[in-house]
C-alpha positions as CSV (number, residue, x, y, z in Angstrom):
1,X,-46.6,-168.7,-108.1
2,X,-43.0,-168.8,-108.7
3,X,-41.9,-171.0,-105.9
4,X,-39.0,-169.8,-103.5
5,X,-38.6,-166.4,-104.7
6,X,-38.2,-164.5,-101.7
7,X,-35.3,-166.7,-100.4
8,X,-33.3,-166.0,-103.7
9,X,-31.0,-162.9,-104.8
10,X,-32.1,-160.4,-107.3
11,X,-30.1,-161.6,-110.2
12,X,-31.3,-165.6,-110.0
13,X,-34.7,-164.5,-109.4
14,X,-34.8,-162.6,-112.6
15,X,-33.1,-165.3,-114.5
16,X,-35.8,-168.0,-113.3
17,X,-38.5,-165.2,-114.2
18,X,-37.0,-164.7,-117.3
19,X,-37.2,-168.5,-118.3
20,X,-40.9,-168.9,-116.8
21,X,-41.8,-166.0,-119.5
22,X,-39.8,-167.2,-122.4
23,X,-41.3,-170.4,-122.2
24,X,-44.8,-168.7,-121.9
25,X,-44.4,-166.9,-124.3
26,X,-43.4,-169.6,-126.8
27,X,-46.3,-171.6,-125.3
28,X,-48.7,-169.4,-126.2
29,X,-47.2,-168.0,-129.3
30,X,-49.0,-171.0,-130.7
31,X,-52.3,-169.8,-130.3
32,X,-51.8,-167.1,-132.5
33,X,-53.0,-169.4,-135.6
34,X,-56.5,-168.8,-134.0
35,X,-56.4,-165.5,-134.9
36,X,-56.5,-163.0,-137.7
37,X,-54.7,-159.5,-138.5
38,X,-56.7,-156.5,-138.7
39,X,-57.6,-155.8,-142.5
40,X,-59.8,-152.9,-142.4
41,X,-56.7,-150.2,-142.0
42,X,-54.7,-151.9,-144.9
43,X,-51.1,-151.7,-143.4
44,X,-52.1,-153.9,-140.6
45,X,-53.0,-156.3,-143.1
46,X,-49.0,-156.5,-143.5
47,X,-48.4,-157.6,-140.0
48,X,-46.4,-160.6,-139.0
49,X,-49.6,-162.8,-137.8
50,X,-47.1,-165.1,-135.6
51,X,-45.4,-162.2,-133.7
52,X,-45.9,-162.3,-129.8
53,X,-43.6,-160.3,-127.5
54,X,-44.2,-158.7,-124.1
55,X,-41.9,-156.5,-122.1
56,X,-42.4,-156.2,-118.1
57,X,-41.2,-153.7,-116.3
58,X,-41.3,-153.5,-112.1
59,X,-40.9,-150.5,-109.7
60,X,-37.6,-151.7,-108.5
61,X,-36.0,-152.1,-111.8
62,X,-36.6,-155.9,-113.0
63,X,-37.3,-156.2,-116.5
64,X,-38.3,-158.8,-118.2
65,X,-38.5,-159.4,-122.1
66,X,-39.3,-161.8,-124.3
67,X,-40.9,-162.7,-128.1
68,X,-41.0,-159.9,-130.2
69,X,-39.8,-156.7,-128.2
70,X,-37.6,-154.5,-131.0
71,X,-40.2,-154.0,-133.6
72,X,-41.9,-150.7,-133.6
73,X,-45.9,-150.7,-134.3
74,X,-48.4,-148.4,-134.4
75,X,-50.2,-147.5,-130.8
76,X,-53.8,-147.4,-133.0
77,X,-56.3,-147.3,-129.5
78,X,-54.2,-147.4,-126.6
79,X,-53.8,-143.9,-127.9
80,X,-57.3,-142.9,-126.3
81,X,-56.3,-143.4,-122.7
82,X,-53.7,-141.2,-123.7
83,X,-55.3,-138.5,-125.5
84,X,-58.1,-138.6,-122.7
85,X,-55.5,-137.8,-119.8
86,X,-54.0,-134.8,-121.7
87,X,-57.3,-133.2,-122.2
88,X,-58.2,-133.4,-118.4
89,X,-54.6,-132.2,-118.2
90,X,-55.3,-129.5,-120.7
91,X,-58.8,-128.7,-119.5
92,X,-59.8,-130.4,-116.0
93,X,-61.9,-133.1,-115.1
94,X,-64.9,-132.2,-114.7
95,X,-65.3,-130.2,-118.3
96,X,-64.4,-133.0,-119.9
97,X,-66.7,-135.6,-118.2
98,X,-69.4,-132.5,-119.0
99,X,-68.7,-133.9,-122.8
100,X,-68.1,-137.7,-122.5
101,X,-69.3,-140.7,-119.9
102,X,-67.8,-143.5,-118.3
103,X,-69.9,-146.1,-118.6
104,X,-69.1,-149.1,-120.7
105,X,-71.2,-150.3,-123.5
106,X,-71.3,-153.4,-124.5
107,X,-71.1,-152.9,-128.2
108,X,-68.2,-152.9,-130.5
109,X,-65.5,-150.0,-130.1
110,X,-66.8,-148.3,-133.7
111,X,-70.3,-148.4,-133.2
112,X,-72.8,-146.1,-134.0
113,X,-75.7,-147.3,-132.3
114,X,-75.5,-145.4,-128.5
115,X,-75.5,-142.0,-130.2
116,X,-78.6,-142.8,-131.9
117,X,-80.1,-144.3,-129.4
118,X,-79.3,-142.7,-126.3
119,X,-80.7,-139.3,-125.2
120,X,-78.5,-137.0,-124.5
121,X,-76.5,-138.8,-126.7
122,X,-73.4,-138.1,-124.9
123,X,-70.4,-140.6,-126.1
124,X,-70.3,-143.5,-123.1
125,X,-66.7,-143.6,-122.5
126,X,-63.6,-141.7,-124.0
127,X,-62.3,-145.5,-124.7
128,X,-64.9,-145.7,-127.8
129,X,-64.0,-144.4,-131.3
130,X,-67.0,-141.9,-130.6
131,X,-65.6,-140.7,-127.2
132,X,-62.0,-140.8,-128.7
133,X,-62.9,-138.3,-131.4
134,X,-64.8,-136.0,-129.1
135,X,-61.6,-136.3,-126.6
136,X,-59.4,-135.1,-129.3
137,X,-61.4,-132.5,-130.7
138,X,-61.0,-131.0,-126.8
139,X,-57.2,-131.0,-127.4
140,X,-55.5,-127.5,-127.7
141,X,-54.4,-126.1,-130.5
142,X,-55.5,-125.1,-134.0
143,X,-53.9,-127.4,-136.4
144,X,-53.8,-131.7,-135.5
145,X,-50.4,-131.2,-135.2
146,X,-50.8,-128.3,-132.2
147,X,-53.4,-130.7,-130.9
148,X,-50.7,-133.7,-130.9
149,X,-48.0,-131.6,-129.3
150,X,-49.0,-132.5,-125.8
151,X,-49.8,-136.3,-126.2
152,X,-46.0,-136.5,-128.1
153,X,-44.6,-134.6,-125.1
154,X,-46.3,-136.7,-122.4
155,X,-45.1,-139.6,-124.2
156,X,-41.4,-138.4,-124.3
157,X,-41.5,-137.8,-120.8
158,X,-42.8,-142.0,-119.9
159,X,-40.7,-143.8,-122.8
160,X,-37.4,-141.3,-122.5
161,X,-37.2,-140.0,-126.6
162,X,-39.8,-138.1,-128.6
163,X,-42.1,-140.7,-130.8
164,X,-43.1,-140.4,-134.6
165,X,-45.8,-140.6,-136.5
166,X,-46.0,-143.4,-139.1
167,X,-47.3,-141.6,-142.3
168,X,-48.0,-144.4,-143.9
169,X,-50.7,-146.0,-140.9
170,X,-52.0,-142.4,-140.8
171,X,-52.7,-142.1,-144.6
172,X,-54.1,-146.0,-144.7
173,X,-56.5,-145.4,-141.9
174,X,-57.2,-141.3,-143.5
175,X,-58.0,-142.7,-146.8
176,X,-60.0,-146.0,-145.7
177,X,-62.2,-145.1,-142.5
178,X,-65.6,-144.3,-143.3
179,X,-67.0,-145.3,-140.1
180,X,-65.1,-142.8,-138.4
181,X,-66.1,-139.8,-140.8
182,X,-69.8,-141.3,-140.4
183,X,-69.4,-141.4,-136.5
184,X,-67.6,-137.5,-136.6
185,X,-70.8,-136.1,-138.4
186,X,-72.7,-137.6,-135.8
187,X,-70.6,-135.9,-132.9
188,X,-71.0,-132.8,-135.2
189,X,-74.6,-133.0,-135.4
190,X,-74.7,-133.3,-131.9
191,X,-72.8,-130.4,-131.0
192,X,-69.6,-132.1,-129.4
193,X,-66.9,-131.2,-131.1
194,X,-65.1,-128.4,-130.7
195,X,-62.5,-128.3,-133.2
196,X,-63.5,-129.0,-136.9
197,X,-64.4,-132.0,-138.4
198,X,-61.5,-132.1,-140.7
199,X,-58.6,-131.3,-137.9
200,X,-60.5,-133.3,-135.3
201,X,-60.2,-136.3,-137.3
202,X,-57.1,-135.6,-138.4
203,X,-55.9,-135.6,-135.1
204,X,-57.7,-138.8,-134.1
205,X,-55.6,-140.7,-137.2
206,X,-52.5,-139.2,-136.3
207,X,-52.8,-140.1,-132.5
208,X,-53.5,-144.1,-133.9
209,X,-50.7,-144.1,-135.7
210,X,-47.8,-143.1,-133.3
211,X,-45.5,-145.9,-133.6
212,X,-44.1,-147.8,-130.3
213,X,-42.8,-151.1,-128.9
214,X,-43.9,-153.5,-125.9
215,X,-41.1,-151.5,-123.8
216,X,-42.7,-148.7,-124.0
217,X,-46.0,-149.6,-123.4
218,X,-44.2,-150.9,-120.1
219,X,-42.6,-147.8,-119.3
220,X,-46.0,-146.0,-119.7
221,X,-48.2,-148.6,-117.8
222,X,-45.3,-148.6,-114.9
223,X,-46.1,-144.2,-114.5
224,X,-49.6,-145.0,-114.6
225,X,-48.9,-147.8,-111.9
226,X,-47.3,-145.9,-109.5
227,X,-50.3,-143.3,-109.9
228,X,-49.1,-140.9,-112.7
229,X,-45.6,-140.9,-110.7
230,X,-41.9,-142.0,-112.7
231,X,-41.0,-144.1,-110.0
232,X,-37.2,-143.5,-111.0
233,X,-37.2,-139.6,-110.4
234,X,-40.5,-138.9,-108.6
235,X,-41.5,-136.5,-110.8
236,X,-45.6,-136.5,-111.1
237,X,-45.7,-137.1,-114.8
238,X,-49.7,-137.4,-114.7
239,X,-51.9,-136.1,-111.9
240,X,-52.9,-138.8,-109.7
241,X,-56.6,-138.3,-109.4
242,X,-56.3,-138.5,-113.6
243,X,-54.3,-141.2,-113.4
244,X,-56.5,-143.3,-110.8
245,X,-59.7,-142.5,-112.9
246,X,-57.3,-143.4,-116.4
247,X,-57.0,-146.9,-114.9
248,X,-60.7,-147.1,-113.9
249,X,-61.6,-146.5,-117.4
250,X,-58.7,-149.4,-118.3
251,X,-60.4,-151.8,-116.1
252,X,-63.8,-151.5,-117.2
253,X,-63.9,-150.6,-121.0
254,X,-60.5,-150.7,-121.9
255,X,-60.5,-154.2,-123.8
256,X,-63.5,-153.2,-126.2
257,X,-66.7,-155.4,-125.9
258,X,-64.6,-158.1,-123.9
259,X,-63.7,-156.2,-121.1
260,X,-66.0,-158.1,-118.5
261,X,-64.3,-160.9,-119.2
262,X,-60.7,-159.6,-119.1
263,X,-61.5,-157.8,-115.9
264,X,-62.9,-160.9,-114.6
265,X,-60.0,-163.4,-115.6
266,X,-57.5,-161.3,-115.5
267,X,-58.3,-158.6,-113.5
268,X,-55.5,-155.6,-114.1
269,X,-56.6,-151.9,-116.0
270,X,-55.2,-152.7,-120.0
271,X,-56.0,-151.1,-123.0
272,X,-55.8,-153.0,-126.3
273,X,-55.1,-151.4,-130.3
274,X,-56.0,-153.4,-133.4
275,X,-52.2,-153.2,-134.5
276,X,-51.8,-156.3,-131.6
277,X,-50.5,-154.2,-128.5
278,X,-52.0,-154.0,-125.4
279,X,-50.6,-151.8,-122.2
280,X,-52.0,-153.4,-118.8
281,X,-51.0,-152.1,-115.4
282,X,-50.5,-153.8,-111.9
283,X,-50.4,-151.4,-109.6
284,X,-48.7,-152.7,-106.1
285,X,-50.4,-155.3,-103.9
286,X,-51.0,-157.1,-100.6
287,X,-50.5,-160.9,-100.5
288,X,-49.5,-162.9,-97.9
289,X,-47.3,-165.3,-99.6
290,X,-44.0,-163.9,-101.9
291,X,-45.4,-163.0,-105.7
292,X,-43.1,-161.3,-108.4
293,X,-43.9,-157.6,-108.8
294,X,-45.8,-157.0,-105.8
295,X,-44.4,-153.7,-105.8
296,X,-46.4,-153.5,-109.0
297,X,-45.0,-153.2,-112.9
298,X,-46.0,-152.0,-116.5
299,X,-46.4,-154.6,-118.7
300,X,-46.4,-154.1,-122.8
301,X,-47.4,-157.1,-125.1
302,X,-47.3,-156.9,-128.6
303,X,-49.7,-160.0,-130.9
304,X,-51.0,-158.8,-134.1
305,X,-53.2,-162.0,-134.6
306,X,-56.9,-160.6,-133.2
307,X,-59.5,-162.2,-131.9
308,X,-63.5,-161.3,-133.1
309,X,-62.9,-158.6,-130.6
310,X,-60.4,-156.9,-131.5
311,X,-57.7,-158.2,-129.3
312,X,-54.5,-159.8,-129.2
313,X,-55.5,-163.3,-129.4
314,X,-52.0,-164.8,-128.1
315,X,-51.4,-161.5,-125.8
316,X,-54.7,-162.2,-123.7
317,X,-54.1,-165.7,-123.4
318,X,-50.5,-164.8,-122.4
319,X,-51.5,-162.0,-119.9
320,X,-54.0,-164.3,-118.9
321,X,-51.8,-167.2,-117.5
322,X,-49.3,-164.6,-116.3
323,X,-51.7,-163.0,-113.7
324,X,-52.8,-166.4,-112.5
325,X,-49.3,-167.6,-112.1
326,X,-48.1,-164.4,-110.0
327,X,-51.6,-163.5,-108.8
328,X,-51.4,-160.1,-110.7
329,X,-55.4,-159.5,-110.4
330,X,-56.5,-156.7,-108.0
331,X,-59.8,-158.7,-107.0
């Protein structure tokens, strides 16, 4: 806990917040030697390995930055929680449950395994490359482009300025990801796409390579916190009953095969990529004793150094001391 915080003004509190995470994030910046950049998509591979920055952003305002916040990556998976909530925005809840689960799996994000072994062999979770493809094969439109349109415009309306797409990430990961193409026949076998194979996958590259920074991850994991709401305008961005069921999906398979543990230790709905970010969400709490954010916050961190599961090895430590220090876990 950050002693004393209720008996100090706004602008010292933020200032002795400020310095808590600036030394934190220095701290753990360290750890990143323990870590590797993603290879597989061969732009990562050109990713500052020492980077660490995070960006928090509170309901009443407060935000606090620190580390790398400036430098503009690619959104890679934390795309899928996005391009899951436009399709139930574009086609309701319950058809697109009809087409993919939300059960976690226990197995790495890109397997392949489930679909063969699992009858129906319904994709477990839209968080999954298998269930992310099938998601954006749902999306409207005939072209990946028309199927973006509505992610780029839900976007515009969290971060305030309509995001690009980094050719280069979207070529690297095009021309490299056999996996993907093996896991899209697959679907296509199977009968769950509904856009073709060549534009659904298209679409699914494009969506990974969006290019963001840890504030805007904040600003999106603030709308989500206050239930699909901008809490500066009140407009309902996101339905809440998509946005409540986003989270869910956040909390329990967001963080690929670790996700037990993160919900366990750290205990907030996040969503990692393989570029280093990760978007987590507090929403408000209930604690008897004074805690920063209570009122809840988005919070963006941006690591490129991964751990064997795919995660930012420095941003999970960092998110990790964070929620015990200001008791951020809803558990």
């Amino acid at each position: 806990m950050v002693q004393g915080t209720a008996n100090l003004n706004t602008e010292v509190t933020e200032k002795w917040l400020q310095e808590y995470v600036d030394s934190w994030v220095q701290f753990f910046k360290k750890q990143t030697v323990d870590g590797e950049v993603a290879t597989y998509i061969p732009i990562l591979a050109e990713a500052n390995a020492d980077a660490l920055g995070i960006s928090i952003i509170g309901r009443n305002g407060t935000i606090i930055k620190s580390g790398i916040t400036e430098e503009k990556f690619t959104i890679q998976s934390i795309s899928k929680v996005l391009t899951f909530i436009v399709a139930c925005m574009e086609r309701g809840l319950a058809y697109v449950l009809s087409r993919v689960d939300v059960e976690p799996t226990g197995e790495a994000f890109n397997s392949i395994m489930h679909l063969e072994m699992k009858r129906p062999n319904k994709p477990f979770n839209p968080l999954v490359n298998s269930g992310a493809i099938t998601v954006s094969s749902m999306l409207e439109g005939r072209t990946s482009d028309q199927k973006l349109e509505a992610l780029i415009v839900l976007l515009e309306k969290m971060i305030g300025y309509r995001p690009e797409v980094n050719v280069r990430a979207y070529e690297s990961e095009r021309d490299t990801s056999m996996k993907n193409r093996a896991i899209g026949y697959y679907l296509l076998e199977g009968d769950y796409l509904e856009s073709d194979l060549g534009i659904t996958l298209e679409t699914y590259f494009k969506q990974s390579a969006i290019e963001i920074t840890v504030d805007d991850l904040a600003r999106i994991g603030l709308v989500l916190s206050n239930d699909g709401f901008d809490p500066n305008t009140n407009e309902e961005i996101i339905p809440r009953a998509i946005s409540r069921l986003a989270k869910a999906l956040m909390l329990t398979c967001g963080m690929y095969d670790a996700s037990g543990k993160f919900a366990a230790y750290v205990g907030v709905p996040a969503k990692s990529g393989v570029s280093g970010g990760i978007l987590a969400v507090v929403p408000p709490r209930v604690r008897d004793e004074e805690f920063p954010f209570l009122e809840g916050c988005g919070i963006g961190v941006y690591g490129p150094a991964l751990d064997n599961q795919g995660n930012s090895i420095g941003g999970i430590k960092l998110l990790r001391h964070i929620a015990n220090q200001w008791d951020l876990s809803l558990f």
